[in-house]
C-alpha positions as CSV (number, residue, x, y, z in Angstrom):
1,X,-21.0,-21.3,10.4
2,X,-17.7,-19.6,9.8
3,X,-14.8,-20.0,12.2
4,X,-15.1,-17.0,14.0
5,X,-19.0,-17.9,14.5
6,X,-17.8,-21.5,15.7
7,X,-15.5,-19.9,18.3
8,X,-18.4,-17.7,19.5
9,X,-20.7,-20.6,19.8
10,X,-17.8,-22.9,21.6
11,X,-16.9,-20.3,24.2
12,X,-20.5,-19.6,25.2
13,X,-21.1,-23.3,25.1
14,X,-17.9,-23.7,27.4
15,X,-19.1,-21.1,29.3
16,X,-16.2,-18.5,29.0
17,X,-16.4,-15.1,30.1
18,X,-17.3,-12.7,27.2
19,X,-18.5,-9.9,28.8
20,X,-21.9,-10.7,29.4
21,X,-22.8,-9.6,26.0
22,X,-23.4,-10.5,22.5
23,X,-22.2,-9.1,19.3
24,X,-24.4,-6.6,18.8
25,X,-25.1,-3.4,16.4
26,X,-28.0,-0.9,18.4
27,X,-29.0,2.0,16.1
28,X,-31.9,4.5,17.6
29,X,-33.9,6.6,15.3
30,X,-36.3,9.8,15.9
31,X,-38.7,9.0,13.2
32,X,-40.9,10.7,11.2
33,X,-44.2,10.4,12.5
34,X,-44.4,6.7,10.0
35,X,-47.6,5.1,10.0
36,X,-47.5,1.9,12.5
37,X,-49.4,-0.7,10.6
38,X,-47.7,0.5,7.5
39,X,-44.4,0.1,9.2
40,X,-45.5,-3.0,10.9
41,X,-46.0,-4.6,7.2
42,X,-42.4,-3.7,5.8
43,X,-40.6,-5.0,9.3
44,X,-42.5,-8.5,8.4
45,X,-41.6,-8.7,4.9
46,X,-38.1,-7.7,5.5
47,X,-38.0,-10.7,8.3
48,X,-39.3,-12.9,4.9
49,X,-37.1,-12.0,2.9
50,X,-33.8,-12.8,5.2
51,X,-33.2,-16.0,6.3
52,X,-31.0,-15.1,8.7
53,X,-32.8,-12.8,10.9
54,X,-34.7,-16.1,12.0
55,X,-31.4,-18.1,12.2
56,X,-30.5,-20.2,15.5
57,X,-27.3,-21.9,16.1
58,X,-27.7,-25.4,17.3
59,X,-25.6,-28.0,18.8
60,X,-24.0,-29.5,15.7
61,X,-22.3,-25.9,14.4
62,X,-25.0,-25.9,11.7
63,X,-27.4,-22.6,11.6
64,X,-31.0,-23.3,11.9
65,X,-33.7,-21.1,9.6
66,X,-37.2,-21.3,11.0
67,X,-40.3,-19.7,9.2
68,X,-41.3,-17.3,12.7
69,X,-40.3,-16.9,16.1
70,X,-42.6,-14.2,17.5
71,X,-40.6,-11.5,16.9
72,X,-42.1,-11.1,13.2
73,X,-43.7,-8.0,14.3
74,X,-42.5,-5.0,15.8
75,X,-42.3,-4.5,19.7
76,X,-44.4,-1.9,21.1
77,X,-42.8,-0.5,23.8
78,X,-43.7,2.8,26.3
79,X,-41.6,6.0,26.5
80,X,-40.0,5.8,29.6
81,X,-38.7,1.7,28.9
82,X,-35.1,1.1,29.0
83,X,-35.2,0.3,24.6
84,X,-31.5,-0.7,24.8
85,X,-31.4,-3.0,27.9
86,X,-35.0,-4.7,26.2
87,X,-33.2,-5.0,22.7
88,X,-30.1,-6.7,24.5
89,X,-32.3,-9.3,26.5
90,X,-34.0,-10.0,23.0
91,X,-31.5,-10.8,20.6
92,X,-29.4,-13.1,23.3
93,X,-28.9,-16.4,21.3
94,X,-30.8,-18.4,23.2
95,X,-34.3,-16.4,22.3
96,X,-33.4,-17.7,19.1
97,X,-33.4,-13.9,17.9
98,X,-31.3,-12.4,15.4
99,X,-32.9,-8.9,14.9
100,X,-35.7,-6.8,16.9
101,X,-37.4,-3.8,15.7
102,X,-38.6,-1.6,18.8
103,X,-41.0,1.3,18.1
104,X,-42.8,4.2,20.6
105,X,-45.9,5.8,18.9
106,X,-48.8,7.8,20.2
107,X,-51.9,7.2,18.3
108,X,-51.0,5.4,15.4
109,X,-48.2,7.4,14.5
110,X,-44.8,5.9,15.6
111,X,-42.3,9.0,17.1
112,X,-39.0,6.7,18.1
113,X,-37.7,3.6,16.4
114,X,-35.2,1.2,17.8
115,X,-33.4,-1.6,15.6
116,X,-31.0,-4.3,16.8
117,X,-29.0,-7.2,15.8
118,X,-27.3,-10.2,17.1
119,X,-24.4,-9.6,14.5
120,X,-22.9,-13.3,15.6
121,X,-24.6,-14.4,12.0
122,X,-24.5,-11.5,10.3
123,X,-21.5,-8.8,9.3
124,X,-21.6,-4.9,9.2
125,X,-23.0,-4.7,5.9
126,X,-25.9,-6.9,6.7
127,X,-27.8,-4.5,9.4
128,X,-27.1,-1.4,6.4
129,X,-29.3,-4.2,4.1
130,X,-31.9,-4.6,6.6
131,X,-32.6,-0.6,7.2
132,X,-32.4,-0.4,3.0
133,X,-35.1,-3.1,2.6
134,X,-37.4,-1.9,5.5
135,X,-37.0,1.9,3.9
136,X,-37.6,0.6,0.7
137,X,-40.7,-1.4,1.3
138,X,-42.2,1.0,3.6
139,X,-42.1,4.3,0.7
140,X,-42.4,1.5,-2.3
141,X,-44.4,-1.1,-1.3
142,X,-41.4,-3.4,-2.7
143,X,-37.9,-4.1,-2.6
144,X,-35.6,-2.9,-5.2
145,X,-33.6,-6.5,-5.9
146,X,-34.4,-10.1,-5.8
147,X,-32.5,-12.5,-3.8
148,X,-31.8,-16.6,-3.9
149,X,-31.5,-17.7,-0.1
150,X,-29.4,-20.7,-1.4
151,X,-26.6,-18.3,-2.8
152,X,-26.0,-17.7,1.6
153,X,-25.7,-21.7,1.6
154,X,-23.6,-21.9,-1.3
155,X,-20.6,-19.1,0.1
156,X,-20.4,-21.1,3.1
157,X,-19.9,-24.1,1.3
158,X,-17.0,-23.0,-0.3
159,X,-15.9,-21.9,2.7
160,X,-15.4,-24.8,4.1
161,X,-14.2,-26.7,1.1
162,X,-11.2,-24.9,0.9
163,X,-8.5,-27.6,-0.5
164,X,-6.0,-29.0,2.4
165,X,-3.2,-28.2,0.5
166,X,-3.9,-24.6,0.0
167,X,-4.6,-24.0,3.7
168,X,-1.1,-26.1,4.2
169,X,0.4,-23.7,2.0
170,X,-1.1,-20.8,3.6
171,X,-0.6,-22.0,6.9
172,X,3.4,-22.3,6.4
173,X,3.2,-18.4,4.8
174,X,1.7,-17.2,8.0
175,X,4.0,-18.8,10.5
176,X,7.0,-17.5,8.5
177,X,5.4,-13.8,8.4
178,X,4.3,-13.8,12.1
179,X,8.3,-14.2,13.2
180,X,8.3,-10.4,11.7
181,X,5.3,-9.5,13.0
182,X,5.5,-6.1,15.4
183,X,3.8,-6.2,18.5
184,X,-0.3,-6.0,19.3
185,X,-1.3,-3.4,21.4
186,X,-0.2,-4.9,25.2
187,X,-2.8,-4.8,28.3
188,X,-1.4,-5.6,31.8
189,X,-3.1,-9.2,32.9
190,X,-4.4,-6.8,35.8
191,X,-6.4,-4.4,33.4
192,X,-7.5,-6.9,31.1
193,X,-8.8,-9.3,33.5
194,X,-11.0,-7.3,35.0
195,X,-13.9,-7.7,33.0
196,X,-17.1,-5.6,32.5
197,X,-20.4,-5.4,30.8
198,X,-19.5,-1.6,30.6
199,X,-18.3,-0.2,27.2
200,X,-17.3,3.4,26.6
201,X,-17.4,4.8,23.2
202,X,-15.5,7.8,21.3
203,X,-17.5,9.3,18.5
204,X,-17.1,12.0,15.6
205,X,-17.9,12.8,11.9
206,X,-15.3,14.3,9.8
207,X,-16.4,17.2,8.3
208,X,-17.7,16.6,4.6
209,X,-14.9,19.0,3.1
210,X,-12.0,16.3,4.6
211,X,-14.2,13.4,3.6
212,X,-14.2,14.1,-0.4
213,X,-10.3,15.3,-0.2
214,X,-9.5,12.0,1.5
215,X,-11.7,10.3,-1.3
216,X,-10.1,12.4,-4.1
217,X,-6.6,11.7,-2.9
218,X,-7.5,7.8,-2.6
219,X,-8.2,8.0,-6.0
220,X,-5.5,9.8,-7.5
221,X,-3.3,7.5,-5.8
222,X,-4.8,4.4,-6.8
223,X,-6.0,2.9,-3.6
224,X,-9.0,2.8,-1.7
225,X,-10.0,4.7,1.1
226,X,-10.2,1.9,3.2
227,X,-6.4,2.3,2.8
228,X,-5.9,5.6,3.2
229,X,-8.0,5.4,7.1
230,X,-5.7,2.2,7.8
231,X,-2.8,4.2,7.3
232,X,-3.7,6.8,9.1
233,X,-5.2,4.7,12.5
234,X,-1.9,2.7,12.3
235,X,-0.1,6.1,12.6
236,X,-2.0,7.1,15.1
237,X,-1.1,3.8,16.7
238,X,2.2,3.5,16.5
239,X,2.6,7.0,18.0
240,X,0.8,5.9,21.2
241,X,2.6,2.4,21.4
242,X,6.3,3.6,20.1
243,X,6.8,1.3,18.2
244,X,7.8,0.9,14.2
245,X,6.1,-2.9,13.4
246,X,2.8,-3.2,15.0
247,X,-0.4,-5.9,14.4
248,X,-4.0,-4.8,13.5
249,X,-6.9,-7.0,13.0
250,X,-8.8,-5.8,9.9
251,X,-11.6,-7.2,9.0
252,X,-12.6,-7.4,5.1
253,X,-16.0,-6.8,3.9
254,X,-15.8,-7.3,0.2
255,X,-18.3,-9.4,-1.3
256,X,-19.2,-11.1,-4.6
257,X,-21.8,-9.2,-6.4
258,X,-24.0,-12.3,-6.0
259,X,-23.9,-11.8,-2.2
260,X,-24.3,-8.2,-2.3
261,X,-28.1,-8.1,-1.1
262,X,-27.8,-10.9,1.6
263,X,-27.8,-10.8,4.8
264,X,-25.4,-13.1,6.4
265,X,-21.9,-13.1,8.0
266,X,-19.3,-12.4,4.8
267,X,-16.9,-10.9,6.3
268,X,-12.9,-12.2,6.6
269,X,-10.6,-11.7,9.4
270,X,-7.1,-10.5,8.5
271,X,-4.7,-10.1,10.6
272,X,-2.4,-7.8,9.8
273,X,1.5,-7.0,10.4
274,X,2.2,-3.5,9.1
275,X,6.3,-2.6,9.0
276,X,6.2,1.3,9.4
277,X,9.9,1.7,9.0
278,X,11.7,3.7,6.2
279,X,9.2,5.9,5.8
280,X,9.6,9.6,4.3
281,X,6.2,10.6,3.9
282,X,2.1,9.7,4.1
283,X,2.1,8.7,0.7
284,X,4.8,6.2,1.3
285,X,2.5,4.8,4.3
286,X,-0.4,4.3,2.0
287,X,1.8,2.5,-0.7
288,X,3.2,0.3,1.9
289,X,0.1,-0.5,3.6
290,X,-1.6,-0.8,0.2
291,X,0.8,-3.2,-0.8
292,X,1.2,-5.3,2.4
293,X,-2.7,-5.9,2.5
294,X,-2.8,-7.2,-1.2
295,X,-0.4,-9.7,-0.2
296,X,-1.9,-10.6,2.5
297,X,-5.2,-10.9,0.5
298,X,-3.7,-13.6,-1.2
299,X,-3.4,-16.3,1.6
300,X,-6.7,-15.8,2.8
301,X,-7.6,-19.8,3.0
302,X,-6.4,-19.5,6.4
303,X,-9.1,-17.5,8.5
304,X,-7.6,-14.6,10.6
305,X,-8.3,-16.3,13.9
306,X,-6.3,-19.2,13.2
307,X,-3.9,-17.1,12.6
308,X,-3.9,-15.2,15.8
309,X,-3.5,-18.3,17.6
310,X,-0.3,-19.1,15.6
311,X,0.8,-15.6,16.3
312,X,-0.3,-15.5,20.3
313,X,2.0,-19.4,20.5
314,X,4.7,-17.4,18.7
315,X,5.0,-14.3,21.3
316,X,4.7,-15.7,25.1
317,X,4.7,-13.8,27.8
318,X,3.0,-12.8,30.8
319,X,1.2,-9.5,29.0
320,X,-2.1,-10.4,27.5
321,X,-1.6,-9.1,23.6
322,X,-4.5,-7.3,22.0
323,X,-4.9,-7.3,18.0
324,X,-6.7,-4.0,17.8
325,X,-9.7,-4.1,15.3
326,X,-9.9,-1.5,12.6
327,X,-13.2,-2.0,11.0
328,X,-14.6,0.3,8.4
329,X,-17.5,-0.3,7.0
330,X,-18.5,2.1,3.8
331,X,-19.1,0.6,0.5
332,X,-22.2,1.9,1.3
333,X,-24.0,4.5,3.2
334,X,-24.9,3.3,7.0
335,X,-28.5,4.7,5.9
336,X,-29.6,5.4,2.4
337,X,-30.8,9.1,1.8
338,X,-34.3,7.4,1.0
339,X,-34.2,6.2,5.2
340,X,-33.1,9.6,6.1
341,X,-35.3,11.7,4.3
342,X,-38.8,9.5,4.8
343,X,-38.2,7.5,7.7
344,X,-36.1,9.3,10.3
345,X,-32.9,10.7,11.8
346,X,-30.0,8.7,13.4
347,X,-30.4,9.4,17.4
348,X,-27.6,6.7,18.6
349,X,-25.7,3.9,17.2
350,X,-23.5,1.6,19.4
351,X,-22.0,-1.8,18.5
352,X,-20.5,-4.5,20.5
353,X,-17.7,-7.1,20.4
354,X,-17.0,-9.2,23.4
355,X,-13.4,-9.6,24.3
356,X,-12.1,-7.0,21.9
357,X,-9.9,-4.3,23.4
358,X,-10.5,-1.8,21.1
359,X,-13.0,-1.9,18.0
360,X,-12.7,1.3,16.0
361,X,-15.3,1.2,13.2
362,X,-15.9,3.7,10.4
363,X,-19.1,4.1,8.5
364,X,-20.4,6.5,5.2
365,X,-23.4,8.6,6.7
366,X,-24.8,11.9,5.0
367,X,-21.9,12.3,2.2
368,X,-19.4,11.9,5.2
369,X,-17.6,9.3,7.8
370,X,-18.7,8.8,11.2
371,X,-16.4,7.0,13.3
372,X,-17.0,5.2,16.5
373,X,-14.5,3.4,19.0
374,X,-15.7,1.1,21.2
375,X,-13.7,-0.3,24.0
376,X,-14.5,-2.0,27.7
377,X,-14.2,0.1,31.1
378,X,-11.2,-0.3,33.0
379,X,-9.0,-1.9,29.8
380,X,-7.1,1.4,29.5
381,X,-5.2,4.0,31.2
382,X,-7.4,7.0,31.8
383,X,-7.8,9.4,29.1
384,X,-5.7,6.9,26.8
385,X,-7.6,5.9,24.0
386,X,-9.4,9.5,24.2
387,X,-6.1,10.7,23.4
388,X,-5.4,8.1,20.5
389,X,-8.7,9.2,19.1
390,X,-8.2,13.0,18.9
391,X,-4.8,12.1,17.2
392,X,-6.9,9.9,14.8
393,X,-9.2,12.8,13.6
394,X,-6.2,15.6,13.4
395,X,-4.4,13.3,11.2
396,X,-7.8,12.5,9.1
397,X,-7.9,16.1,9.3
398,X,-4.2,16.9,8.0
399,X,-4.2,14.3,5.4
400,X,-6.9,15.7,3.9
401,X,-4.7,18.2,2.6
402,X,-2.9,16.5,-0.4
403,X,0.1,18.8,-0.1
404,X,0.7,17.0,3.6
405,X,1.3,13.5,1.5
406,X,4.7,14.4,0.0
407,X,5.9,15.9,3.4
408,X,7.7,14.0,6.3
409,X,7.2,15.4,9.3
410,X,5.2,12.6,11.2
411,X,7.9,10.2,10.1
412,X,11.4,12.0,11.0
413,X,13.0,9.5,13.4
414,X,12.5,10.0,16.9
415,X,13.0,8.0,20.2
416,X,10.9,5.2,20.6
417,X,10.7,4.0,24.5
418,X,8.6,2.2,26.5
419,X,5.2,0.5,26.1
420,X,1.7,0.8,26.4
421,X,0.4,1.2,29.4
């Protein structure tokens, strides 16, 4: 397990308040009238093929594989059930359940799909893997790549052999950085202690003119354009919490090309202090940004969580602090144009993270990006992050002009006062 998995499993274990949920991905899918025993097939070989979509945690930290649970097959369900609430009762880790495919059909013909996923063993990229192999399998009778299951044994290995004295070394880096660290987004102890099961989300594609300016303009500038949407989110948040140095937790997907087809939690957390003073223009944000990350990148032997909790022992006070998680997720499309154009049409997608204030995530669907931000009921003043959103997509919007990279008007100094909230 990585640490972020082990903290999961200790605070359920410990029985700590996370919301009542699980970290979870839901996508929903009007499909395209597929044949059910045909679909039935790919669902099981897919559920051969991964290893960890029949993982279990157990006591020791260790993950578990077993050959079947009963949830090999796909779940027939009637039109009127509740698919979400059943997929969220499913893939609870004590079921021993990591993924559930849901389908409707009349006759033999199946009209609604629903697919879920404990993501506690798995990261972003993994679901996108699963829908790939079931798509592929389903039109080709086959998958397109081979896999080694011991390669998913092997990463973790490494892992956790990472050499004491690099993670000294590391660990010494990170409490020297964190005394310049800005602030994380701050939540009153009375908002953020009123916990719910209730999640909002904020959702909206950027038009697919935007999308390949922002990707040309990545690329003419030498960065990627995971960069360029971290530049602009940390705008948008440092105009809602006034200030110039402020923390985001982004997560890193990037994988070894012989991990690329696995399913299996690869991601690392990275918590990052961006400085967003001195600046004259967007394309000095991206710079900066660009080049803060790939030094950040380069103590990674300490794991993002660790340290948070040498940043939260740094800054005490009576506010509860909130890293704020930018996750994009598009090294590859949500759902290939093989799913799309045989199998059937996105209808919802919702993901969940317990105790995370805010979780913005970004993902490549139909030659465009679809964001979604998820955040608990009640965390927020009203209208507040509906607010920070819109900003979000204007400034996608605006940046997508390369002529607004050289000019300065979002950076002229103004008065900063106050805080969040």
């Amino acid at each position: 397990m990585t640490r972020l998995q082990c903290a999961y499993q200790l605070a359920e274990s410990m029985d700590f308040d996370l919301c009542g949920i699980e970290c979870s991905v839901y996508i929903e899918f009007k499909t395209r009238n597929l044949d059910y025993d045909r679909l039935n097939n790919a669902w099981k070989e897919v559920y051969k093929r991964h290893p960890a979509l029949r993982g279990r945690i157990v006591e020791d930290g260790y993950i578990e594989y077993v050959d079947f649970n009963g949830f090999e097959d796909i779940i027939l369900i009637n039109k009127n059930d509740d698919a979400k609430k059943i997929c969220q009762e499913m893939i609870k880790r004590e079921n021993s359940n990591m993924a559930v495919l849901l389908a409707y059909k009349e006759a033999r013909k199946v009209k609604k799909m629903y697919f879920s996923m404990n993501i506690i063993l798995a990261d972003p990229l993994s679901f996108q893997i699963i829908l790939e192999d079931l798509s592929n399998y389903y039109i080709k009778g086959k998958f397109e790549t081979e896999i080694n299951d011991e390669k998913i044994n092997e990463y973790f290995d490494i892992v956790w052999k990472t050499s004491r004295q690099e993670k000294k070394k590391d660990r010494q880096y990170w409490k020297e950085k964190i005394t310049d660290y800005g602030i994380c987004y701050k939540i009153p102890a009375c908002f953020r202690k009123n916990y719910t099961k209730e999640y909002e989300s904020h959702k909206a594609y950027l038009d697919k003119e935007s999308y390949a300016s922002l990707l040309k303009c990545s690329k003419k500038y030498g960065v990627s354009l995971e960069m360029v949407l971290l530049s602009i989110f940390a705008l948008a948040v440092k105009e809602e919490v006034k200030e110039e140095k402020i923390v985001i937790n982004y997560p890193l997907f990037e994988r070894e090309k012989s991990y690329e087809d696995c399913v299996g939690d690869f991601s690392k957390n990275l918590l990052a202090g961006l400085d967003l003073r001195n600046l004259t223009s967007f394309k000095s944000l991206v710079l900066k940004v660009f080049n803060q990350i790939k030094e950040y990148k380069s103590h990674l032997s300490l794991d993002g969580l660790e340290v948070m909790t040498l940043y939260n022992s740094y800054l005490l006070d009576d506010n509860y602090k909130e890293a704020l998680v930018f996750s994009p997720s598009i090294k590859k499309d949500l759902i290939s144009k093989d799913f799309l154009e045989q199998i059937g049409d996105i209808v919802e997608i919702s993901s969940k993270t317990p105790d995370v204030a805010l979780d913005a995530q970004t993902y490549k669907i139909k030659d465009t990006l679809f964001f979604i931000w998820v955040v608990p009921k009640n965390w927020f003043n009203k209208g507040q992050i509906e607010k920070m959103f819109k900003k979000y997509m204007s400034l996608c919007e605006k940046y997508a002009n390369e002529n607004q990279w050289e000019k300065g008007e979002d950076f002229k100094a103004k008065e900063l006062k106050g805080e969040l909230a």
